[in-house]
Structure formats: C-alpha cells, structure tokens
SEDREN-445923 format. One record per residue (C-alpha): x, y, z; residue in one letter. Coordinates in steps of 0.1 Angstrom, whole numbers, plus 5000, padded with zeros to 4 digits. Example, Ala and Ser with C-alpha at 12.3 -4.5 7.8 and 13.67 -1.06 7.14 Angstrom:
SEDREN-445923
512349555078a
513749895071s
end
This chain:
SEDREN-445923
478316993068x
476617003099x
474116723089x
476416513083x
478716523109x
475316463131x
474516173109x
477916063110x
478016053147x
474515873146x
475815603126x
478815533145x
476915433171x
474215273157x
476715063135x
479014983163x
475314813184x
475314623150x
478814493151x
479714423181x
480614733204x
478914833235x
475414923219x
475214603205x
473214513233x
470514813231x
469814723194x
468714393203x
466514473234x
464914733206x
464514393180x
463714123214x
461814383234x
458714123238x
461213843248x
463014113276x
460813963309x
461213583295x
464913683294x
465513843327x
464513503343x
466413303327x
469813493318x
472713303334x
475213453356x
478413603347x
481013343334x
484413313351x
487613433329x
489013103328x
485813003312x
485513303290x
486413293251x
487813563229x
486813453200x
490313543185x
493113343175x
495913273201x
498213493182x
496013773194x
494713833161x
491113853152x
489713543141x
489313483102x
485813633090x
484413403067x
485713403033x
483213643010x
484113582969x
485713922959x
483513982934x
480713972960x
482414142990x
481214482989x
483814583008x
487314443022x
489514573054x
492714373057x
491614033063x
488014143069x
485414133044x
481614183038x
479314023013x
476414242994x
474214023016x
475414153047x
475514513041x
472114483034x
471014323065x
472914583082x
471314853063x
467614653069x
468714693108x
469715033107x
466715133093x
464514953119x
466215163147x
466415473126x
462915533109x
463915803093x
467315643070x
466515623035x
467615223027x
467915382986x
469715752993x
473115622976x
474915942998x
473515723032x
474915403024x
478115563012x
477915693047x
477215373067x
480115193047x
482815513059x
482015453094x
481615013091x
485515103071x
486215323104x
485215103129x
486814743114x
490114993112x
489615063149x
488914723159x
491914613139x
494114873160x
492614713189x
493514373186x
496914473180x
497014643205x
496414353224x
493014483241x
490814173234x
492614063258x
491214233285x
489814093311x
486914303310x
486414263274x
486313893279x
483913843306x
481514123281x
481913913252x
481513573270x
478613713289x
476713893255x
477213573234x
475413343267x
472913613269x
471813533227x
472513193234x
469813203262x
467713443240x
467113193210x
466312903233x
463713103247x
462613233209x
462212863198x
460712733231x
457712983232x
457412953190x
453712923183x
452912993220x
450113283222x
447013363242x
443413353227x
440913573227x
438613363246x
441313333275x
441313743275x
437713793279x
437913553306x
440213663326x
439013993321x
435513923335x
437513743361x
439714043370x
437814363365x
439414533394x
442514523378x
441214763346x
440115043367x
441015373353x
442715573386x
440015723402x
439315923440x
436515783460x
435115973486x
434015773516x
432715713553x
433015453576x
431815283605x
433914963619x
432914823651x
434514453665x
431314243657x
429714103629x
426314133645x
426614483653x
427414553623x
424114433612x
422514633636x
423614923627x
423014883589x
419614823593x
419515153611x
421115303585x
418715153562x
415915313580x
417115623573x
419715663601x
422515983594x
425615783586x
427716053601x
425916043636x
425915683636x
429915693631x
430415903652x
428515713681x
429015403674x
432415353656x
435715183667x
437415363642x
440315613642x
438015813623x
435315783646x
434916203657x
435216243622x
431716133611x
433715803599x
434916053572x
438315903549x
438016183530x
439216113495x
441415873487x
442915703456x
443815343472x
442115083493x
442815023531x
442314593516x
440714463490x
437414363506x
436114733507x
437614803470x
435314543457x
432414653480x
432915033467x
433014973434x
429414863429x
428315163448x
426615483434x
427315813449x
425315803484x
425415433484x
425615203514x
428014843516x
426914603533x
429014423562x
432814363550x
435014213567x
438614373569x
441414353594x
440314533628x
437014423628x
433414483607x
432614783582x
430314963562x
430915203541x
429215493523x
430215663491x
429916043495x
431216113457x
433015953428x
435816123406x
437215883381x
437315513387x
435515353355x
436214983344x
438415003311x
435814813286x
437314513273x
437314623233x
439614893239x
441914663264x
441614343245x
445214363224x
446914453259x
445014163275x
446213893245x
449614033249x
450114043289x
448413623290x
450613533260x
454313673277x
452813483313x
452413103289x
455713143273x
456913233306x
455612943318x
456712753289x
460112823299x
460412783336x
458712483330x
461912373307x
464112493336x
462312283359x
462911963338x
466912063332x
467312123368x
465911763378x
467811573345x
471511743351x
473711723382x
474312053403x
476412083426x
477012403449x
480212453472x
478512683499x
481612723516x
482712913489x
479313143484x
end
C-alpha cells in the first residue's frame, strides 16, 4: 500500500509536467537540456494580459480536444479524450524521466491512466470554476507556449550544426590553460619598476644568486621582507605569470613578465596539482562546449537579421 501511494504521488506529478501543470516546464528542460543556454538568450519577455490567450472557449469552457475515434481512444473524460497513440507517448516520456517505470508492467499503466483520469477531472473542475481565467494563469500559459515557440525555432535553426573534431583539437592546443586540473603553486617573487633591472637581476640569479636574498634587497614588492615569498596559492595575480609558471619545474626561474606594477620574475618553490587535462579524455567535452557556442551563434546571428528587417519601436517614456 505504501508503494503505491509513493508511486501514485510520483506520477501525479510527473503526469501533470506532461500535461500541462506547473512541472510541465521541468520535464522539458530534462528533454531540451542541451538547448537551455541557446534558450536563455533568446526567450522573450513576458506578454501583457491583453495579449495573452487562454486557449479556452469564451464560454469559459475548455477548448474541444481533438476528436479520437472511440474505438481508438483509450480513454474518454467528458468531452476529453486520448488516442492509444498518445498514452503511449506519454508513457515513452514518463519513462525517460523515471528510469526505473516499467513501459510493460500492466499494474503501472493502470496507474498512470487513474492519475491522467484524476487530473483531466481536476482540470475540468477548474475551468468551471472559472480559474483559467486568472490572470496569473494566463500570463503562465501565454508565456510557456512563447517559450516552445522560441524553443523549436532554435531546434530547427541549429539542425545539423555541430563542431568537429579537428576544431576541438585546435582550440585545445590553442587554450591549454583553460584544461588545468586545480592545482597550488608555491612561488617567490621579485618585481622592481624596470624592465632592464629586471634583467639584471635574472642574470644574477642565473649565476647562482639566492632568490630569497635578492627579493629581499632588491624587490618593490609588498612581499619584499618576505623573501618575495606568495606562499601558496591556487589563482594567478594576471595571466602573464600563469602562463610563465606553468612551464616551470619545481625550483625553476621565469624570465622577465610583464604584469601591472612593474617587471617580475618568479620562482617555483613546489607544485601540488596543476596538470593539463590530455585532450583524449576532454575531447567529447571539447565537441560539445564549440558546438552549443556555433548554434549560439547561429542564432544571434538570426536575431541580428530580424532586428534590422522588422520595425521596433520603444516608448522610453514609458520604461
């Protein structure tokens, strides 16, 4: 009894996101989840009730469902009805958020058709009640159907639209930085206002010259007492020194970078972590990433084009 009141439950809810309730919309971010960042983009603003529609009759009835032949309507609620063909898309949809519903066990099915029966009962009530004509309801409706509206555009504009894996390997050779597995670096260094000093003082330190003692006397750095010591950190002060550290072995010495106060060089004291991701194991993630940017692209660049073709006009005094 217990197992299938939580079933029951389960269903309801899952059933109502495939019929038109409020978790309509989480069971098609599960099915459009690739298409979500594409969508955010592009989703259009909230609709004013005077342009909203109800889809319902003016009577305040709910609008004739198509007519299903009674011999294939596998069930009927008042005026509602549902073909074979549906209840088995529904079922088909079901399973895809609920792994573990058997499509065959007759007892589930019999299940999912109580709670469809319960809900179209409910939604009848509704109706007659008058609530679909709510204001809020409206605007939700109004603004879900716009939503799939803007949805399919964006399936069929980026159709056939995908990234190669010669585009992945180059932008991964182009953008190695970016596939570094979080790491702690553990460095030194000496910043001083020139560029020629700076040279100086590496080829002391190439002579053999103590890093530390060399911070610490010559440095312009806050960390100047210290030795020139950062300590260990898990972020770059700017990018310059990131791409110097990273070819650098435990001990090793930059050479002159550039960075925002002035001229540095850096030592690496000790490594923890830190290794480049190699491109085999990344290379899906890669194809995936560069194909959502084109059909991102794909469809700004249709926005652009609508934008200059159809007359906008904006009343700023009333923003």
């Amino acid at each position: 009894m217990l197992r299938r009141t939580v079933l029951s439950v389960a269903f309801i809810f899952v059933i109502c996101s495939m019929t038109g309730c409020d978790q309509l919309n989480k069971l098609y971010e599960t099915v459009m989840a690739k298409k979500d960042a594409l969508v955010q983009q592009t989703a259009p603003a909230a609709p004013s009730t005077q342009q909203a529609s109800t889809g319902t009759s003016k009577a305040g009835q709910e609008a004739p469902a198509p007519q299903v032949d009674k011999a294939n309507a596998v069930v009927r609620v008042g005026t509602w009805s549902l073909s074979r063909d549906e209840f088995k898309e529904r079922l088909k949809a079901l399973q895809e958020v609920m792994p573990d519903f058997d499509i065959k066990n007759t007892d589930q099915r019999k299940l999912v058709m109580e709670e469809l029966i319960r809900q179209q009962l409910l939604v009848q009530e509704a109706i007659n009640r008058g609530l679909d004509k709510n204001k809020d309801i409206i605007m939700a409706v109004e603004e879900f159907r716009r939503t799939l509206l803007v949805r399919e555009l964006a399936t069929q504009l980026t159709q056939g639209i995908t990234a190669t894996a010669e585009e992945a390997k180059e932008y991964y050779d182009e953008n190695r930085t970016e596939f570094i597995v979080s790491g702690e670096w553990h460095l030194r260094e000496i910043m001083v206002d020139t560029k020629d000093e700076a040279k100086e003082i590496l080829i002391e330190l190439l002579k053999g010259a103590d890093f530390a003692e060399m911070a610490m006397a010559r440095s312009q750095s806050d960390t100047a007492a210290k030795g020139g010591d950062l300590g260990f950190i898990t972020e770059f002060p700017f990018p310059q020194m990131e791409t110097a550290v990273l070819t650098l072995e435990d001990g090793g010495v930059s050479s002159v970078i550039e960075g925002p106060k002035g001229f540095y060089i850096v030592k690496l004291d000790e490594k923890k972590g830190g290794e480049i991701q190699e491109y085999e194991d990344i290379k899906e993630d890669i194809i995936a990433g560069l194909t959502l940017l084109k059909q991102q692209q794909a469809i700004l660049q249709q926005l652009d084009t609508l934008q200059q073709t159809t007359e906008i006009e904006i009343n700023e005094s009333l923003l």
